[in-house]
C-alpha positions, 0 to 999 in steps of 0.5 A: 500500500503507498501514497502518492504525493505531491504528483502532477500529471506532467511529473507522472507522464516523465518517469524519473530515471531513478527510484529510490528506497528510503529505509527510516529505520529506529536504530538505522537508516539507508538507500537503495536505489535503480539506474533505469537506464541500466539493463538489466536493471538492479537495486544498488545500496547507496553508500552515505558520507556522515561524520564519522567523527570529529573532523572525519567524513567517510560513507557507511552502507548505513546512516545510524538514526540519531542526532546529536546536537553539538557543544559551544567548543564543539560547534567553535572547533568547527568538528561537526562541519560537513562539505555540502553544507556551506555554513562554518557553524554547524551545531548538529550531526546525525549518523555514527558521530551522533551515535558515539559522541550521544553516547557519553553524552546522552543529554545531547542526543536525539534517538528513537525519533521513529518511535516517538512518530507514533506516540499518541501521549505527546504532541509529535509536533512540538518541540520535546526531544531530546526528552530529557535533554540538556539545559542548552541543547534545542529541542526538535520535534519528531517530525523535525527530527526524522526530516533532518534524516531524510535530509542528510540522505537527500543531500548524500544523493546530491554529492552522488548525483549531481545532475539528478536532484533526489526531489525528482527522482520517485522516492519510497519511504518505509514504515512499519506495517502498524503505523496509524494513519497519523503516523503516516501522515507525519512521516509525509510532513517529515518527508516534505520538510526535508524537500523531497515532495515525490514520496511514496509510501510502502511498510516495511515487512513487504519491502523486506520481502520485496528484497528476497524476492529480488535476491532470489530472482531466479529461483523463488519460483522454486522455493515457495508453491502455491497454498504456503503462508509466509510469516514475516517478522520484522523486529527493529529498533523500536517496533515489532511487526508481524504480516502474513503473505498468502502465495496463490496459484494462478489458474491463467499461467500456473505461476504463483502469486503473493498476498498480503492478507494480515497485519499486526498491532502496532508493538512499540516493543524492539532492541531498544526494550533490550537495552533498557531490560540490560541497563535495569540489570546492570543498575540493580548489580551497582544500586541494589533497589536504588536507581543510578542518576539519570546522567549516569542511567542514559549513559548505561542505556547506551552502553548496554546496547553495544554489549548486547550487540556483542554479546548475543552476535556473532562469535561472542566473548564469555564476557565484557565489562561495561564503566560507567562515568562517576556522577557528575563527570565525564571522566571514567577514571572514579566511575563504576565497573561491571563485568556481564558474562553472555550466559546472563544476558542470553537469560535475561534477554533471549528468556525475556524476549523470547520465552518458550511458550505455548501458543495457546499464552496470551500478552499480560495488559499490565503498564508496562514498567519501561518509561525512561525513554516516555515512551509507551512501550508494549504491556509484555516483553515477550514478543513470542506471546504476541506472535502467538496471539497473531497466528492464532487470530489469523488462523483462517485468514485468507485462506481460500481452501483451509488445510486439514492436514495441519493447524492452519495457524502454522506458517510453512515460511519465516522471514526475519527483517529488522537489527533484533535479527542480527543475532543468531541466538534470537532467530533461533530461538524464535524458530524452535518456539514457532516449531514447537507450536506446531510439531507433530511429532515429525520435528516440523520446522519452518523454512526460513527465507534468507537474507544477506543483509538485514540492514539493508533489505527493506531500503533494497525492498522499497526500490525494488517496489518502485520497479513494480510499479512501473510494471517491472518485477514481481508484485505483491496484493495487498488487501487492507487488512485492517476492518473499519467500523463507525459506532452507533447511538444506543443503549449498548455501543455497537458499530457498523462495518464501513470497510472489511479486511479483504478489501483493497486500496481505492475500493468504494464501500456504500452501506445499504442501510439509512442513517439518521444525521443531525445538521447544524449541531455538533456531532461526533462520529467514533471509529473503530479499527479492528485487524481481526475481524476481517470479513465483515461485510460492509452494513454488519452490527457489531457490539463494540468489544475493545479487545477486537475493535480499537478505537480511532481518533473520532470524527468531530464536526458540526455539518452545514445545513446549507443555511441558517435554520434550526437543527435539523435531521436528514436520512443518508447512506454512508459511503466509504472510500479507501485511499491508496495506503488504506486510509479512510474516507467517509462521505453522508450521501442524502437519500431524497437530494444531491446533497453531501457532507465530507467527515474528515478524521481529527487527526488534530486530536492524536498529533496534538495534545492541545485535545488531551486525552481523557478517561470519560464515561460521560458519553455514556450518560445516555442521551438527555430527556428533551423536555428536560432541555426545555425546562431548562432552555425556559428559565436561561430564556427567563433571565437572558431574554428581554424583558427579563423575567429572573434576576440573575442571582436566581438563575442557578437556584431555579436550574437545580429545580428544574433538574432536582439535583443541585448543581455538582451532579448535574450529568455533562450530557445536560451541562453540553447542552446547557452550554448550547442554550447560553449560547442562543441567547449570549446577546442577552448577557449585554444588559448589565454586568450582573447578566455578564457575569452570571452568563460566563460563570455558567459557560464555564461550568458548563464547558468544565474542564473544556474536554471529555465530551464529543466536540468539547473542541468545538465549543472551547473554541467558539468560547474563546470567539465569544467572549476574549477581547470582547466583554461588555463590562470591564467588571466582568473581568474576574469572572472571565478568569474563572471561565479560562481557567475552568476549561483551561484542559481544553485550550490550545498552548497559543490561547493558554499563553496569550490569556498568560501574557497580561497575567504575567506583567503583574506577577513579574511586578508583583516580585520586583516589589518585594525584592525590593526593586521597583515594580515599574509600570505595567497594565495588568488588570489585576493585582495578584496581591489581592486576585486568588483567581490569578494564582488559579489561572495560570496553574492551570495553564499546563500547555505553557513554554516550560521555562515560563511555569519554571519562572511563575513557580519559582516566584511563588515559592519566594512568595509563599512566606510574605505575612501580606500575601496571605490573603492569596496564600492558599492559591499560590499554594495550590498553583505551586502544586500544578506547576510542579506535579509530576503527573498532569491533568491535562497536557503531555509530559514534555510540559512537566518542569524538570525534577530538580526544580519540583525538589527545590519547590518542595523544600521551599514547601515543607519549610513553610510548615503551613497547617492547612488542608492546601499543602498535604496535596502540594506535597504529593502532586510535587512528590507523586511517584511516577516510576518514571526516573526523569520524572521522579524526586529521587528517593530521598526526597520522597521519603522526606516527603512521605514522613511529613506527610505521616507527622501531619496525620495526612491522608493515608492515600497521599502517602501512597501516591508518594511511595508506590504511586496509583491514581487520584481519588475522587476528593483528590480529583476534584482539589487538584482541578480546582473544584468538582469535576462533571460526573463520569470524568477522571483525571489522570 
């Protein structure tokens, strides 16, 4: 499956005399390519000039992917200068320099980038690695990232070919078989950023077949026959990926054919996950239940990964010894020494990775205790289990006669693809478990396809993929793989099948039955991906079970009625259309009429954090009794209207009537939609500042915490048109910080810091007073000497710059002591807390402060020896086990914690979060947003 981009029709009418294959490996990348003039043609490797190291050039079949961001002596000696780049200020490599320098100098390297790509828990736009970098160093997103890979390799062909730009040659990029279609999308963007504008895409255990094929091509017709299933497994750097290839027979020629028919979940699991499992071994021989600095943690990761190289290739010592700087030093003299023998790290690694199972064990769902890097990595590290689970969910799939005469989840081939492989120990031991699922008795084993070059065959692969698409070569059918489903309204989640399995790229889908749409309203439409149920036929009901339907970033949108009317219905068939890499497209086709609605994904809400993710049970509040809403609709109309029947002092009193609760229990299903009713009747609020005030006070609790509810988006945004900048009361001010700050969570990083920027004015001055400096002029409109609601604000705002919260937090604390703030003293305290907690509400982990600094906050904190409700909360969210080590206070400083807390007789769930972390309680819940929370929402 590829995607085209960026063709015109002249540029398809002109086949570029090279195609290119572009491996974006996690650990590894590389080209190949094909002279088309030459015939016969042949994929050759393209070797890449790289510093290798200081001052060094020289080209390597490969281009390691990491990216190392120099030092000011580094970058002023000139030793990361390259010849194509005519600037004499280089500051950055990526390659072997970038691998080996990062290596004892982890603060400054960049890795995994490919991992992060598709990782929904950060906004993979943003500028957040190196994860935990140094104070110095420019941080880059994932996109920037891997386009700067892309870059390098587009300029290694420049210096090669000259008169043959890359970004007109056609151009294939891999990725894994599992990347999401918001991976996808970004590896696109990445490739765009790097100026390569003719991009297709293909996965990467196809191209790695693909590769043997061309290897082997005078002979595979002999080494594989019709009826076989082919396993490839493809282990990288950081993903594993499993796809099955059918071959078929061909009633017209009596030839064979390949087709992919499956494809697996995405495994954010690989030789990284070694690494990691090798260094918590190492650190627990040197720290006993301690953990080593983080300084001296990222060096050991990137020792242990050479040691594994070693140690499980080819030839192995009986042992090594791996040192370690001393803390605070670059230097190995005074560091720490520890000697690994290859029997322990074969148990530890291959047991660990590969253990001997039975085919019938399935992959635990517990956390996954891998968090140094902030990735989310696989729940279980044996990948045999999830191989198992793989086989067996796709024991019949597209099998068009099932064999009798063994299990039909047994593969008759395996192909090995990804550095994992690079070690004989690994593929054998992968080979005698997938033998023992399926011996009979007879020592069955599988046939393993060989390759010669494993870091190079899906770079091979991809170019030969460019050939088949010429015509040329042997190509591979591929279905989609992956059945699409969009969920139905009702008292039990259901969904219906838009688009089966089988199906292949650029087929049409039109469901028979009739739906209902809603125009003019906002509506969500939740979509479901499921890569075993593969032959549902398009119009099948199914229940919405999670371990076989996995959910996608929904579809939100309000649909044009075409003008301004009341919200109405229409009855229309859904359409689906499957692009070119099987990303969907879904279309509303009314019934009586030409008309059409377009549903786009909201891509937005999984490569941005601005739409945080959420544990919501709201949705299933079930849909509001509409007489309920008119209730409702009738006394807002009561105060808003004119002439007004209601003060708007009655107004909350007279809703707790109407719904008979009082106000924190209403459902959010009835606070959306009371939201929508001020919105009818906003002009309202202009009567008088008590009407203005009353009007964004409910907008806001109605709208809290501004996510959690389908289209939440939506309407934060249509809040923020209304209401910033244009109050029709200077006075209604403060109770506009009470909206922003209410529905903070659903705010964009450019709202939180544009709503920050006067806010911060008067803080700054407010600190220049009491340092005894003069506080200048400043236009803030609010003291903070006097506003709580200030304080409460801006600790709400997690999407703020990092260096902004360390500023704002470190006043505070300086604060906290003054005898004439104490009238916003325990809002201070509370902002100290969200600013330094180790855990967020609402926004990704790269907007935590650093742990040293939430340790200095906390001593600040414990001095203070405040006796209040407010600072046993600060204490935990500052302190708050996260079993993340970058994250987390060091030991010491927890159990400092802890122990305060217990001579205070404070909550016993406190002390846990502390000491062995877990997730807030109700009550904790509803402290740390700043009041209740609607009914079905949680936060993290």
């Amino acid at each position: 499956m590829d995607q085209p981009t960026s063709h015109d029709q002249d540029d398809q009418q002109r086949p570029s005399r090279y195609v290119v294959g572009i491996d974006l490996g996690t650990t590894n990348s590389a080209m190949a390519y094909v002279d088309t003039h030459e015939q016969p043609w042949q994929v050759r490797t393209l070797a890449v000039p790289q510093l290798v190291a200081p001052f060094e050039v020289a080209s390597r079949d490969t281009l390691p992917s990491f990216h190392y961001q120099g030092t000011a002596a580094e970058v002023e000696a000139g030793g990361l200068q390259v010849p194509w780049v005519e600037s004499d200020s280089a500051n950055w490599a990526v390659g072997v320099l970038a691998r080996d320098e990062g290596t004892a100098k982890p603060g400054r390297l960049i890795a995994s980038a490919k991992s992060w790509l598709c990782h929904a828990g950060v906004d993979r736009t943003s500028e957040l690695l190196p994860w935990q970098g140094d104070a110095d160093v420019e941080r880059l997103s994932p996109v920037d990232v891997t386009s700067r890979y892309l870059a390098h390799l587009r300029e290694a062909w420049q210096q090669a070919f000259p008169k043959f730009p890359l970004a007109e040659q056609d151009v294939v990029v891999t990725l894994p078989a599992s990347f999401d279609e918001v991976a996808r999308e970004l590896t696109v963007a990445a490739a765009k950023r790097a100026e390569l504008p003719r991009v297709l895409l293909i996965e990467e255990p196809q191209a790695a077949f693909y590769a043997w094929v061309d290897r082997h091509a005078e002979s595979w017709q002999q080494l594989v026959t019709a009826g076989q299933k082919i396993l490839v497994c493809d282990v990288g750097g950081g993903t594993s990926d499993f796809t099955l290839i059918r071959v078929r027979g061909r009633e017209d020629s009596g030839d064979v054919e390949f087709h992919r028919v499956a494809v697996g979940e995405h495994l954010i699991l690989g030789g990284d996950n070694l690494d990691l499992a090798l260094a918590r071994h190492v650190e627990q021989r040197l720290a006993g239940d301690g953990k080593l600095p983080p300084e001296q943690w990222e060096v050991l990761v990137r020792t242990a990964r050479r040691a594994k190289e070693t140690l499980l290739g080819d030839n192995p010592p009986e042992s090594l010894t791996i040192n370690l700087p001393a803390a605070g030093s670059k230097l190995i003299g005074g560091g720490l020494q520890v000697e690994v023998t290859r029997s322990e790290v074969e148990q530890l690694l291959v047991d660990g990775f590969l253990p001997r199972t039975e085919l019938g064990e399935r992959p635990t769902r517990r956390q996954s205790g891998f968090q140094d890097f902030g990735l989310p990595y696989a729940a279980d590290a044996g990948i045999t289990r999830y191989l198992a689970a793989f086989l067996e969910a796709h024991r019949t799939t597209g099998d068009d006669e099932p064999t009798t005469e063994h299990d039909p989840a047994r593969p008759d081939l395996v192909l090995f693809n990804g550095g994992f492989f690079a070690s004989p120990m690994l593929r054998e031991r992968l080979i005698e478990v997938v033998s023992s699922w399926f011996d009979d008795g007879s020592q069955w084993q599988p046939v393993v396809l060989d390759h010669d070059r494993l870091d190079l065959a899906v770079a091979r692969g991809a170019a030969y993929y460019g050939m088949v698409r010429r015509g040329e070569g042997v190509g591979i059918t591929a279905n989609l793989a992956r059945s699409y489903y969009i969920g139905l309204a009702g008292e039990k989640p259901q969904a219906v099948c838009l688009a089966p399995g089988s199906a292949s790229a650029g087929q049409d889908f039109e469901l028979p039955s009739t739906f209902q749409l809603t125009l003019a309203e906002p509506v969500e439409f939740p979509l479901y991906v499921s890569s075993t149920r593969l032959v549902d036929p398009p119009g099948t009901i199914v229940p919405v079970d999670q371990a076989e339907l996995k959910p996608l970033p929904p579809i939100r949108t309000v649909l044009d009625a075409g003008r301004k009317r009341d919200p109405q219905t229409v009855d229309v068939h859904l359409h689906a259309h499957l692009t070119e890499i099987g990303a969907l497209e879904l279309s509303c086709r009314a019934v009586d009429s030409n008309a059409s609605w377009r549903l786009q994904f909201d891509v937005r809400s999984t490569t941005q954090t601005d739409m945080a993710a959420h544990e919501s049970a709201a949705e299933g509040e079930g849909i509001v009794d509409e007489q309920l809403v008119e209730s409702c609709r009738a006394a807002i109309a009561s105060v808003f209207d004119k002439p007004a029947e209601l003060k708007p002092s009655k107004l909350m009193p007279k809703l707790s009537d109407v719904l008979e609760a009082p106000r924190h229990e209403w459902p959010t299903s009835v606070l959306r939609r009371m939201w929508e009713l001020l919105m009818e009747v906003e002009p309202g609020r202009r009567q008088s500042q008590q009407h203005e005030s009353r009007w964004l006070n409910l907008v806001g609790y109605s709208l809290r915490p501004g996510y959690g509810y389908a289209v939440d988006d939506w309407r934060v945004t249509e809040t923020w048109r209304t209401v910033r900048n244009r109050l029709a009361f200077p006075a209604s001010q403060a109770e506009s910080l009470i909206l922003w700050r209410r529905i903070a969570g659903g705010l964009t990083a450019g709202q939180q810091l544009t709503i920050a920027e006067p806010l911060l004015a008067g803080i700054r001055a407010l600190a220049r007073r009491f340092s005894g400096g003069k506080a200048g002029n400043t236009t803030a409109a609010f003291d903070p000497a006097q506003s709580p609601e200030v304080w409460r604000l801006v600790g709400s705002l997690e999407l703020l710059p990092v260096p902004i919260k360390t500023e704002i937090g470190s006043i505070v604390v300086d604060l906290l002591p003054k005898r004439k703030l104490e009238k916003v003293k325990h809002a201070m305290l509370w902002t100290v807390g969200r600013l330094g907690q180790r855990v967020p509400v609402h926004g990704p982990l790269n907007t935590l402060v650093s742990a040293a600094r939430a340790g200095k906050w906390l001593d600040a904190v414990l001095e203070l020896a405040a006796d209040d409700a407010m600072t046993p909360l600060v204490v935990m969210q500052l302190a708050r086990m996260t079993g993340d080590r970058h994250r987390d206070l060091e030991q010491s400083k927890r159990e400092q914690a802890a122990n305060w807390l217990e001579q205070r007789n404070a909550a016993a769930h406190l002390v846990e979060l502390v000491r062995h972390g877990g997730t807030l309680d109700h009550e904790e819940q509803s402290q740390v947003f700043g009041e209740a929370l609607p009914s079905g929402l949680r936060l993290r």
